[in-house]
C-alpha positions as CSV (number, residue, x, y, z in Angstrom):
1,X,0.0,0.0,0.0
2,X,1.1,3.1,-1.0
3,X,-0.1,6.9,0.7
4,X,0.5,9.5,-2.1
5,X,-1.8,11.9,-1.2
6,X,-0.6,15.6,-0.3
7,X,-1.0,19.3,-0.4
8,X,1.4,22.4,0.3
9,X,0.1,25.3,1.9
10,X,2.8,27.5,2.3
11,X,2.6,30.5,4.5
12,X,4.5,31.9,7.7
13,X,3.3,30.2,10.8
14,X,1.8,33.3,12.2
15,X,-0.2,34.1,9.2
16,X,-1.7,30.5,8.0
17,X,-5.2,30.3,9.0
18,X,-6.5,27.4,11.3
19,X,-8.6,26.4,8.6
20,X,-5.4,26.0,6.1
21,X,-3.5,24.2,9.0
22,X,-6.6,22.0,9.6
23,X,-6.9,21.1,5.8
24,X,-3.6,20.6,5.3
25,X,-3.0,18.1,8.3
26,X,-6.5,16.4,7.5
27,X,-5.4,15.3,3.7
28,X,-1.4,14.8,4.3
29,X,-1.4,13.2,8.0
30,X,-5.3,11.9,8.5
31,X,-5.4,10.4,5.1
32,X,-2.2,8.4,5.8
33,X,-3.3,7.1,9.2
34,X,-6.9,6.3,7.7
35,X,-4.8,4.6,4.3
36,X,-2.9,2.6,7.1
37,X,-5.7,1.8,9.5
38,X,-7.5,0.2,6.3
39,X,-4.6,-1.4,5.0
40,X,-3.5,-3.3,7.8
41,X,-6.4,-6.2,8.4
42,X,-5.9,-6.9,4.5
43,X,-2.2,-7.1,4.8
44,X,-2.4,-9.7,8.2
45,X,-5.2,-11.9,6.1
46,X,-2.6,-12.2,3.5
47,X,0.4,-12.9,6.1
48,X,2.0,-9.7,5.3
49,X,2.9,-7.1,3.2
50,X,4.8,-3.5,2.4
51,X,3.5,0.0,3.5
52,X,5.4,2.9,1.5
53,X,4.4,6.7,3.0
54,X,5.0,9.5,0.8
55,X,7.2,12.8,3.1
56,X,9.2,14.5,1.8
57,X,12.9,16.1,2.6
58,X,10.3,18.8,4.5
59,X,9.4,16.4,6.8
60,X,13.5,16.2,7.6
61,X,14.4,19.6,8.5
62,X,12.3,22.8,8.4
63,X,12.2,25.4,5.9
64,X,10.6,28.8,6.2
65,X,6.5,29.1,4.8
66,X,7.1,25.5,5.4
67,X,6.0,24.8,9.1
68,X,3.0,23.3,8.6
69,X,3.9,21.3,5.7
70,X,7.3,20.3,7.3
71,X,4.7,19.4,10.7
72,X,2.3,17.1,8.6
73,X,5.8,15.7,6.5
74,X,7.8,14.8,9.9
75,X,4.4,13.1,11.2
76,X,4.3,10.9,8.4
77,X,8.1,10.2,8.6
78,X,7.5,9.3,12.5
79,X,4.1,7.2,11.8
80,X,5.8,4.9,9.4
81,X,8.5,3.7,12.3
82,X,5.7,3.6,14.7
83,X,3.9,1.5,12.4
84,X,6.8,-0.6,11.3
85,X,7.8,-1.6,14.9
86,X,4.2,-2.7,15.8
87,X,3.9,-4.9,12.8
88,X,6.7,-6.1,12.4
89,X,5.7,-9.9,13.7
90,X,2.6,-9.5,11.6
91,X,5.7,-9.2,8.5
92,X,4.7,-6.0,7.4
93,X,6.9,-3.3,6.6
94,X,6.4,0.0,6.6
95,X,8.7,2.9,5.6
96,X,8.7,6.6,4.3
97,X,10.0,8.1,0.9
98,X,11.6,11.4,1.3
99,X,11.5,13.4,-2.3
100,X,13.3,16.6,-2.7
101,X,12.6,18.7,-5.6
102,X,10.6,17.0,-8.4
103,X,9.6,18.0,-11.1
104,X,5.6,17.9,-10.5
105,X,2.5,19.9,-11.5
106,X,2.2,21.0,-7.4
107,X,5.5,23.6,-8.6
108,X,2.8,25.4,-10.3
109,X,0.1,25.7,-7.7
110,X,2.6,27.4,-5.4
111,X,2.7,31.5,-5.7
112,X,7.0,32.3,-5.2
113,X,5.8,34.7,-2.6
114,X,4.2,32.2,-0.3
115,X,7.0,32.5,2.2
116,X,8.2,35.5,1.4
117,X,7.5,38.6,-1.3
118,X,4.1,38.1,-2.5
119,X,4.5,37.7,-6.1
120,X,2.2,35.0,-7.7
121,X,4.6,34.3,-10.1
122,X,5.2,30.0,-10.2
123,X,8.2,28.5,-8.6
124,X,10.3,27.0,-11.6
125,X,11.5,24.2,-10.0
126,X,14.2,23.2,-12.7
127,X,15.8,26.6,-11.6
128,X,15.3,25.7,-7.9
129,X,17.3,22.5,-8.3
130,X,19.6,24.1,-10.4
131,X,20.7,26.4,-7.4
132,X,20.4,23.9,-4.4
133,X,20.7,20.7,-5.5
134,X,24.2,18.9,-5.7
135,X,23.3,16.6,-9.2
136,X,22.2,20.3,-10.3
137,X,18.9,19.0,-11.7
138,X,15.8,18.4,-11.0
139,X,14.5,15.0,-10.0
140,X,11.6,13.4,-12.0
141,X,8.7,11.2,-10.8
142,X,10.2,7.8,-12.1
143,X,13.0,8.7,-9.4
144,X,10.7,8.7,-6.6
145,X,8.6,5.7,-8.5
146,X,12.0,3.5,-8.6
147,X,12.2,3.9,-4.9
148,X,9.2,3.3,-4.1
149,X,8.9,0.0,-6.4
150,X,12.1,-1.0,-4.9
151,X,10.2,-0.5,-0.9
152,X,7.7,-2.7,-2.1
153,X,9.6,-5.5,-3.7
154,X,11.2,-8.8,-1.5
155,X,14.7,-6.9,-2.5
156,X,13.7,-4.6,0.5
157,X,12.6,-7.4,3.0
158,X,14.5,-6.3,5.8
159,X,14.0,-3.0,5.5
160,X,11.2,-1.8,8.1
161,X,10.5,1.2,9.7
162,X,13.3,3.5,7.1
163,X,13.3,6.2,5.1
164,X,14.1,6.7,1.7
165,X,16.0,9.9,0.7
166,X,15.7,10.7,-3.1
167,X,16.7,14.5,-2.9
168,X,20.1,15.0,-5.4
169,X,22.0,15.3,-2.2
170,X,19.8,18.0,-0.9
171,X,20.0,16.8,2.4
172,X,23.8,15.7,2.1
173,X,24.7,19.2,2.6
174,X,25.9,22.0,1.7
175,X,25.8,23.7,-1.8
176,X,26.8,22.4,-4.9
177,X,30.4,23.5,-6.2
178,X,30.0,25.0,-9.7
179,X,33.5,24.4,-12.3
């Protein structure tokens, strides 16, 4: 079972709305506990299985216009090693995926000035990996769709309760090094 579902709200803590907070936690952490809670008596009647949660390198570190989306992100990462140590002896496995900059339709939906200026300009994010990312590229969804294939194969079988970093080195850090 895979939980894919998400939205980014981006604002400054002190100026997102309850409502947005609510929303925001109800689809990115609710939906996974709900996808979980559902999956699980399937999973035992079949003697096991593979859980794969979708974070993100938010839910790693924070990031400013990013506090309630890094909140919902480092639930998610947290729920899957709950998850994975109580059932483990029921042999399923759950773990988190951590993307970094992909390059999705969401980039779109995000005014630049969401955490900062105001502009409602979209954030290019082939230029945004191009400045913070180490391959100096954006990633693209087969990237993230290779790791989670791989999380859900027998290759993985010992693998419970981890998470997944497909970021370009984002979270290696540092900047890259131009020549």
């Amino acid at each position: 079972m895979v939980a894919n579902a998400g939205i980014g709200i981006m604002a400054p803590i002190a100026e997102m709305s309850l409502a947005d907070w609510q929303r925001q936690q109800a689809i990115n952490l609710d939906g996974v506990f709900l996808s979980i809670k559902h999956a699980i008596p399937a999973m035992k009647k079949q003697g096991g299985g593979s859980i794969v949660l979708m974070s993100s390198v938010a839910g790693l570190r924070g990031a400013p216009g990013l506090a309630a989306y890094s909140a919902t992100k480092g639930g998610v990462r947290l729920l899957a090693k709950s998850v994975a140590l109580e059932h483990a002896a029921d042999n399923i496995r759950c773990n988190s995926v951590h993307p970094g900059i992909i390059a999705t339709p969401i980039w779109g939906k995000i005014p630049t000035g969401a955490a900062g200026n105001r502009s409602n300009a979209p954030i290019d994010p082939r230029e945004r990996a191009e400045a913070v990312v180490p391959l100096l590229r954006v990633g693209e969804a087969q990237d993230i769709a290779n790791g989670v294939m791989f999380l859900c194969t027998e290759a993985a079988n010992y693998m419970t309760g981890q998470e997944l970093v497909i970021d370009g080195g984002m979270t290696a850090g540092g900047r890259p090094v131009r020549r």
